[in-house]
C-alpha positions in Angstrom: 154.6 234.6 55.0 155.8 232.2 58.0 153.5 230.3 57.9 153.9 229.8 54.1 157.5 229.4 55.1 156.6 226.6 57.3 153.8 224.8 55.1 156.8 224.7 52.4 159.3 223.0 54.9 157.2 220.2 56.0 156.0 219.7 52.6 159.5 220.1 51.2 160.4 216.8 53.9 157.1 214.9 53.0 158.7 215.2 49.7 161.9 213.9 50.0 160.5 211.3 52.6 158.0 209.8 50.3 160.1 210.3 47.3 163.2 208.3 48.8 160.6 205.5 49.8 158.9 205.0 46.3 162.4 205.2 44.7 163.7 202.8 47.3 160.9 200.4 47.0 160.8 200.3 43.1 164.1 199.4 42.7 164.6 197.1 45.2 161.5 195.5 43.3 163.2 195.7 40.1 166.4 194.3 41.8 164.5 191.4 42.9 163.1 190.3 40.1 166.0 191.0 37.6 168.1 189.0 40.0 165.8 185.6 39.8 166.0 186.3 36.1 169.3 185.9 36.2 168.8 182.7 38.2 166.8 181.4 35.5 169.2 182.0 33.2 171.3 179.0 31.3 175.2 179.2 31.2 175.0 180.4 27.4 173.1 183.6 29.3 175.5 183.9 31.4 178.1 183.9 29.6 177.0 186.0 26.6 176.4 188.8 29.4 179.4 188.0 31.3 179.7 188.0 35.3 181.0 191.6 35.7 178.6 193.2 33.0 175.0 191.2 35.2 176.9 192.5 38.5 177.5 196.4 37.0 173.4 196.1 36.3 172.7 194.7 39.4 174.4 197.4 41.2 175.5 200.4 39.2 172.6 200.7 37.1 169.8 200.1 39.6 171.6 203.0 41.8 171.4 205.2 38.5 167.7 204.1 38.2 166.9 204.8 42.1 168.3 208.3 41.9 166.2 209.2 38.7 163.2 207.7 40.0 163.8 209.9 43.7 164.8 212.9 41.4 161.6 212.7 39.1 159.5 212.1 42.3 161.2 215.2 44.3 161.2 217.9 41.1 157.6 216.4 39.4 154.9 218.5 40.8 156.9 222.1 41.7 159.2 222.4 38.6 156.2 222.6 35.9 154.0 225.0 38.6 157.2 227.2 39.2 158.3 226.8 34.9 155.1 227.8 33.9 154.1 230.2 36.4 157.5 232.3 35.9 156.9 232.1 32.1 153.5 233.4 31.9 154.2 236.1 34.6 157.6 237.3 32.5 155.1 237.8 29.5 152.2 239.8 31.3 154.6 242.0 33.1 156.0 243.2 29.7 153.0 242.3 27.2 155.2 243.6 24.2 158.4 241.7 24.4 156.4 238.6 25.1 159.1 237.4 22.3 162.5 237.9 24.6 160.8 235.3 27.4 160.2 232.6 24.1 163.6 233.3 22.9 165.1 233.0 25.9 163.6 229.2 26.5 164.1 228.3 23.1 167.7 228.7 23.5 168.3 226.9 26.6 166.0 224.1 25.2 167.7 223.7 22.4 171.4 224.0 24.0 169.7 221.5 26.7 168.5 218.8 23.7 172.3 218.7 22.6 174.2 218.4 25.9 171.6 215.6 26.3 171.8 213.5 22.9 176.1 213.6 23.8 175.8 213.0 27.2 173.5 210.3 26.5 176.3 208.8 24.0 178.6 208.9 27.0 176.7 207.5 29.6 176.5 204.3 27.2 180.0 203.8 26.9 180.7 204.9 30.5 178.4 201.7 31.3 180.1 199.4 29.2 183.8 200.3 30.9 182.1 199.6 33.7 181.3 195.8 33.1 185.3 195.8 32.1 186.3 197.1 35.4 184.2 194.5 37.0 185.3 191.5 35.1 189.2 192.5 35.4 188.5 192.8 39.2 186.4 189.6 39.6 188.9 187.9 37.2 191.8 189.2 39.2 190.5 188.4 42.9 188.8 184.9 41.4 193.1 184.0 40.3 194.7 186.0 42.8 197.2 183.1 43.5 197.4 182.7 40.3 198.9 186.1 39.9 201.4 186.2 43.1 202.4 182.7 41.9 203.5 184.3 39.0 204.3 187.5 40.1 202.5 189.0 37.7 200.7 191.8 40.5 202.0 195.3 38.7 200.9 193.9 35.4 197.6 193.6 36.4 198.0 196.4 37.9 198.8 198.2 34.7 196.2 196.7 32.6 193.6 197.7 35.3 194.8 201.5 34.9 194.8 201.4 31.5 191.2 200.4 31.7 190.3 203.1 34.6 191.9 205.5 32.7 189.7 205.2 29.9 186.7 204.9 32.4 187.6 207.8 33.7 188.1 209.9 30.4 184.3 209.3 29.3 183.8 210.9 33.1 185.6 213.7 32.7 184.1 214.5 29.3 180.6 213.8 30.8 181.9 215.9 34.0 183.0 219.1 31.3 179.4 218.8 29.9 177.8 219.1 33.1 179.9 221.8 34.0 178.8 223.8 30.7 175.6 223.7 31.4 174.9 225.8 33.9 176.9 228.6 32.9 175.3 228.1 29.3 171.8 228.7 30.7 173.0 232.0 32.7 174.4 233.3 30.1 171.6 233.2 28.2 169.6 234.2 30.6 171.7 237.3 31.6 171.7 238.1 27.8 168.0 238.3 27.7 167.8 240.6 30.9 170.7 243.1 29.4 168.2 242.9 26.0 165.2 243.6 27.8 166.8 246.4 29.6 168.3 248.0 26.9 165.0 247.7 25.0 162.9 249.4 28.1 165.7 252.1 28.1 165.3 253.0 24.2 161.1 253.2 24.9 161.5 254.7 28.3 160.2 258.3 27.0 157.1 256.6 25.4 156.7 253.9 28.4 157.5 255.7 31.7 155.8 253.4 33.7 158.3 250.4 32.1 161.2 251.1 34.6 159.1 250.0 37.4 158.9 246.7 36.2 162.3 245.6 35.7 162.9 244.6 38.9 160.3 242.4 39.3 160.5 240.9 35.2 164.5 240.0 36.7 163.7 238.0 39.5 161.0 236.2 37.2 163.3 235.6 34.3 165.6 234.2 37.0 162.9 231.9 38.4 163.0 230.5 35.5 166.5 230.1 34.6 167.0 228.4 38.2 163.9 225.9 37.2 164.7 225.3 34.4 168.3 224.4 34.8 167.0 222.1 37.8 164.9 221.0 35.2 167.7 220.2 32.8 169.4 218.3 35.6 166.7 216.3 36.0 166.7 215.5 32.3 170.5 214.7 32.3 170.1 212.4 35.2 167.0 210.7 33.1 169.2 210.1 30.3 172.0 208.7 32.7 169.2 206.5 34.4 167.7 205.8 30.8 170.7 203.5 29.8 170.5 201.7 33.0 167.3 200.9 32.1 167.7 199.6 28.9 170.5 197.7 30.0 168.6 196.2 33.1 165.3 195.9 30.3 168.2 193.7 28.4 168.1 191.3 31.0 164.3 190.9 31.4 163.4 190.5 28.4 166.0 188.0 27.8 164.7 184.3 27.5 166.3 181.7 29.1 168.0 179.7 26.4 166.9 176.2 28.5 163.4 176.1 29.1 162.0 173.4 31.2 158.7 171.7 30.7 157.0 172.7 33.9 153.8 171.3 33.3 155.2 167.5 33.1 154.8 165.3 35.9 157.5 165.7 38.9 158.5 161.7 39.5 161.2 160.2 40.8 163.5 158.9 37.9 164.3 155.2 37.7 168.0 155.8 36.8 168.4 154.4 33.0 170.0 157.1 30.7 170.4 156.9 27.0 172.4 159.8 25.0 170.8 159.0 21.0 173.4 160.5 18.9 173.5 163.8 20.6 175.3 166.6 18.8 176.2 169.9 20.8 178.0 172.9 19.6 179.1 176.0 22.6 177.6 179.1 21.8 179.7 181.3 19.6 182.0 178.2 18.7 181.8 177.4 14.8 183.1 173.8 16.0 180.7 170.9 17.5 182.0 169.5 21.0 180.1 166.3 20.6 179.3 164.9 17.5 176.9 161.7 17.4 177.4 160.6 20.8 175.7 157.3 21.5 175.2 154.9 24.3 173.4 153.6 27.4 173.5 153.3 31.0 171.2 150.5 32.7 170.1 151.4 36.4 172.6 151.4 39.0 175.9 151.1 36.4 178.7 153.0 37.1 180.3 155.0 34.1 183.3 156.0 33.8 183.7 158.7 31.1 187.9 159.2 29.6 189.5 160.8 27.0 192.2 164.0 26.5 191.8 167.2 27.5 189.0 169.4 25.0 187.4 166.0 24.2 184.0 166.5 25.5 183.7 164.9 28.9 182.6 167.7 30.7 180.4 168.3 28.0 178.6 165.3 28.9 177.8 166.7 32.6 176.6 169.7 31.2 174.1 168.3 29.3 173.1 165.3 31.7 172.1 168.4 33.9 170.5 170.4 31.0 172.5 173.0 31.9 172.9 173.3 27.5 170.5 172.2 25.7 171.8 169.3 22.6 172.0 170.5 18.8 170.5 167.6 17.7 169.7 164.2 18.8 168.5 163.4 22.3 169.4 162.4 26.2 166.3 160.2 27.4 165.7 159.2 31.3 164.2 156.4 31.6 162.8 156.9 28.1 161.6 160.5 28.7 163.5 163.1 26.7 165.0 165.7 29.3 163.6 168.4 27.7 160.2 166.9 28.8 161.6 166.6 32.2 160.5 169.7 35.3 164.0 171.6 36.5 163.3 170.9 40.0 162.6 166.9 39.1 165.8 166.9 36.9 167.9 168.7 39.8 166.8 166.7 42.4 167.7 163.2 41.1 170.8 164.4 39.8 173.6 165.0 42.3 176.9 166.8 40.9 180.3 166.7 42.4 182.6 169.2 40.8 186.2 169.1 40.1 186.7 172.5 41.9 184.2 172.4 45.3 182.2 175.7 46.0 181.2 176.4 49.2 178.9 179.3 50.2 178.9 181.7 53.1 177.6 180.2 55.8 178.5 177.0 58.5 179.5 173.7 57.3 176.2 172.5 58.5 174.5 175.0 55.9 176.9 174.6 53.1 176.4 170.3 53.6 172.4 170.5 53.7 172.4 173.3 50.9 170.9 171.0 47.9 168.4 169.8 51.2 167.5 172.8 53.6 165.4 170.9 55.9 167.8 168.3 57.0 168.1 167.8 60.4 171.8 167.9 62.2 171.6 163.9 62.5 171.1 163.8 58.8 174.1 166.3 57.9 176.3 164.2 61.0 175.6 160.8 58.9 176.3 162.4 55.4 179.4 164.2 56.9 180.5 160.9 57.9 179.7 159.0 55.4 181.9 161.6 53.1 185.5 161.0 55.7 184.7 164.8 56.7 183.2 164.0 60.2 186.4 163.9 62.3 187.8 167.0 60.5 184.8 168.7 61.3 184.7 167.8 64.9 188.3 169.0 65.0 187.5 172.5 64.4 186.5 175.0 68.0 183.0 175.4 66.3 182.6 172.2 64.6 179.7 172.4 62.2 178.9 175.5 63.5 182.1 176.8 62.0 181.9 179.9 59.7 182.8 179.7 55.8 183.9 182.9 54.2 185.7 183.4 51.1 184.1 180.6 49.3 186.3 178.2 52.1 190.0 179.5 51.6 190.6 178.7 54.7 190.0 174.9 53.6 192.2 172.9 51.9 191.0 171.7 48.0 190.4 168.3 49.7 188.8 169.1 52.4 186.5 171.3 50.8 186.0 168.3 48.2 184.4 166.0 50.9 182.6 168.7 52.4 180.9 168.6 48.9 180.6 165.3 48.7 179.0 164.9 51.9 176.4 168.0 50.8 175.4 165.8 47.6 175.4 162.4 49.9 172.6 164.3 51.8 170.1 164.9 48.8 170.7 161.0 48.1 170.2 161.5 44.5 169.4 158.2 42.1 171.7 159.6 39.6 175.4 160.6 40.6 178.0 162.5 38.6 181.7 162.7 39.6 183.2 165.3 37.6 187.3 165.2 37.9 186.8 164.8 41.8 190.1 163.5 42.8 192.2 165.8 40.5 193.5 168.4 42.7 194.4 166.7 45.9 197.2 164.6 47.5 197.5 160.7 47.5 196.0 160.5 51.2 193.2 162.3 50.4 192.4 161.0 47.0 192.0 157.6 49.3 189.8 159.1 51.3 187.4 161.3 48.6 187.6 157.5 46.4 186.4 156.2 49.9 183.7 158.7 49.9 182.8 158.2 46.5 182.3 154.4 46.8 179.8 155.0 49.3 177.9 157.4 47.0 177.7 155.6 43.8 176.4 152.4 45.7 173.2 151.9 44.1 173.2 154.5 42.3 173.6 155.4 38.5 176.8 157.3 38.1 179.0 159.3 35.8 182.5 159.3 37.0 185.1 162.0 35.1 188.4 161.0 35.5 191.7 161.5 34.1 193.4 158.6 36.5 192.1 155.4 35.2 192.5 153.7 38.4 189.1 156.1 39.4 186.9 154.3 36.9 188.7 150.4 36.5 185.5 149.1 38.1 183.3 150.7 35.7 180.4 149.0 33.9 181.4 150.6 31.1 184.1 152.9 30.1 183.3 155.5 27.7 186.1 156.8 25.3 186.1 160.3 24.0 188.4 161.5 20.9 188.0 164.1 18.6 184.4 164.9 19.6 183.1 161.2 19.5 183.1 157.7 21.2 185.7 155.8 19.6 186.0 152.7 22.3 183.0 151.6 24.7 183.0 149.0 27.1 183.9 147.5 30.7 188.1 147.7 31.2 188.6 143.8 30.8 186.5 144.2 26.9 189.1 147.2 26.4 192.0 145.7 27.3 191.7 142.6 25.1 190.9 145.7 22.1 194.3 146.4 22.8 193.0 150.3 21.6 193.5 153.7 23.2 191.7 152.7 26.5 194.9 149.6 26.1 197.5 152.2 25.2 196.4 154.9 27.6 196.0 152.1 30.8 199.4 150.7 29.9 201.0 154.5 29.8 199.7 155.4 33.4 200.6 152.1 34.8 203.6 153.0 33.8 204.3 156.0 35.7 202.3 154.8 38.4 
């Protein structure tokens, strides 16, 4: 007996060791790979999951996953041996009232499929209230100076409880369930003893010998009970795990709504773009963005793109980098459609510099060579300086060693702007786009990003964004968005003698200028 004592608590840790290492290594697997799905994923993906709903799977449902696949792994080989064992010993014991034993298990089985198929219910919408409690909180932290600005704290507050409340009522109904459960199955269980017993007792003058084995059919019938509720547990925390699954499943088998051509060549584009009445609608918007936009850009010309707010512009940048694919129509480089054109070719001749700069965790050195990780420091020194961030940089204790957190907070919006600028200077793209750049800073440093920016679109075919005019006045050619299409094209000498809107909208911000 001690030594089967001891055999069973070496292999009950082998168990747990083993079991905790498969059910570590599988989903950190599964994490992997469902996260560079998610890479591969356009912005219409994205955003038809939503941020906080990708996160939730990420990490709430690949815990769910881990603990069932740990639990099956733990429970799979002793639960049927102990379960089958106990039943067929509860029947030879007491040949005659084989029936009590199936009775027994047929209850709890069928108590156990209906705490499952509600449970299973709740588990789903638990799930989903989860992906709202992580977009309210990602939302929230994302505009938090929105919301002091505005002092709107206790009504986010309030809208956050009201959504944790209701979180929290699925888990209380799923917590009740659970909690019936057990006391379900022993009081079937206890029923069936006080049956066989009072069954034994009524045939005791006919079957003497019966008395002596109650004792032993009690401890067997509770074997059972206790396995099978373990089982049951197990079952519960498949279903729970089951939904995770699906909704991670969701995510793998969902195809990327861009697909690149990755058996085209990988060259070097020339720099000549053409958009050949491109039509593009957002996904779930009944209304086109773009409608029949048309016009070139030769090598090295600098465009400058204009027009009111909602009119497209942005648009433009999204598809130049494919990150939508057009409704109809085509974008051509150098003659070759762009969805001909290999993801890693496309994002490597195309440099981006947002209206709101994103920096990473990390040092300034690593957020500047980012889009180029095997720059050397001389190479990030010569971008950084070539962007007006340099002496800023060598202003700081650590210099480029200093540490970003918090997406650069400690930065100001300019700052961080020219940091960017210096991180897409660095990949020395042939095509540039300059998307609102200036828009958030002060005069002094608008001088310096415009500074920055001359230095980047030098020789290079570029898209500048702009809402100030005085951005883009040099332009090749001005582009002019209105109600989804290009109403004025040309250089701002050619749109000034149109006396248009380019003419009315120059003369207006000279104005005030």
């Amino acid at each position: 007996m001690i030594a089967l004592g001891l055999i069973a608590i070496v292999s009950g840790i082998v168990n747990v060791y083993y079991a905790a290492r498969i059910a570590q290594g599988v989903t950190s697997d599964l994490r992997a790979e469902t996260y560079a799905k998610i890479q591969s994923f356009s912005f219409g993906n994205i955003e038809e999951f939503s941020v906080g709903s990708l996160t939730t799977r990420l990490i709430n449902d690949m815990n769910q996953v881990m603990n069932m696949i740990m639990q099956l792994f733990m429970q799979l080989l002793r639960m049927p041996i102990l379960i089958v064992g106990s039943f067929i010993f509860c029947i030879v014991i007491i040949p005659r009232y084989w029936w009590v034993t199936v009775l027994m298990v047929a209850l709890i089985v069928e108590f156990g499929v209906i705490v499952l198929k509600k449970m299973r219910a709740l588990f789903g919408k638990f799930q989903e209230k989860m992906d709202q409690i992580f977009n309210q909180a990602q939302e929230t932290l994302q505009g938090v100076r929105v919301v002091k600005s505005f002092n709107q704290g206790p009504q986010e507050v309030k809208k956050f409880d009201q959504t944790s409340d209701k979180l929290n009522d699925y888990n209380i109904v799923i917590g009740y369930w659970f909690s019936s459960v057990m006391p379900a199955f022993q009081l079937i269980a206890y029923l069936v003893i006080t049956l066989v017993v009072f069954l034994i007792g009524r045939a005791i003058a006919s079957h003497p010998t019966d008395v002596t084995v109650i004792s032993p059919f009690v401890n067997y019938i509770l074997t059972l009970l206790w396995t099978i509720m373990i089982a049951g547990m197990t079952m519960m925390q498949f279903a729970r795990a089951q939904i995770s699954l699906g909704r991670i499943g969701e995510v793998l088998a969902t195809q990327p709504a861009v697909k690149f051509n990755e058996a085209a060549n990988k060259d070097e584009l020339g720099g000549s773009v053409e958009f050949d009445q491109v039509t593009f609608t957002y996904p779930g918007s009944k209304q086109p963005t773009l409608e029949n936009i048309s016009f070139k850009v030769k090598p090295g010309q600098m465009v400058g793109i204009v027009g009111a707010t909602g009119s497209g512009k942005t648009t433009i940048m999204n598809l130049l980098n494919r990150f939508y694919d057009v409704d109809a129509g085509k974008i051509t480089f150098d003659g070759t459609d762009i969805r001909q054109i290999q993801l890693s070719s496309l994002r490597s001749n195309v440099g981006i510099v947002l209206q709101d700069s994103v920096l990473f965790s990390g040092t300034i050195a690593d957020n500047i060579r980012y889009g180029k990780p095997n720059a050397t420091m001389d190479e990030v020194v010569a971008a950084a300086k070539q962007a007006n961030i340099h002496d800023f940089i060598m202003s700081l204790p650590q210099k480029y060693d200093t540490w970003v957190s918090d997406s650069g907070s400690v930065f100001s919006t300019g700052q961080k702007q020219l940091i960017s600028i210096a991180r897409t200077i660095l990949t020395n793209p042939p095509f540039l786009i300059l998307d609102e750049a200036t828009s958030n800073v002060d005069t002094v440093t608008e001088e310096k990003i415009q500074k920055a920016m001359a230095a980047v679109i030098a020789g290079r075919t570029s898209f500048v964004i702009a809402h100030r005019l005085k951005m883009i006045l040099n332009s090749d050619k001005i582009v002019i968005l209105k109600d989804r299409e290009v109403i004025e094209a040309g250089n701002h000498q050619q749109l000034i003698k149109e006396r248009g809107f380019y003419y009315k909208l120059y003369t207006d911000q000279m104005a005030f200028d």
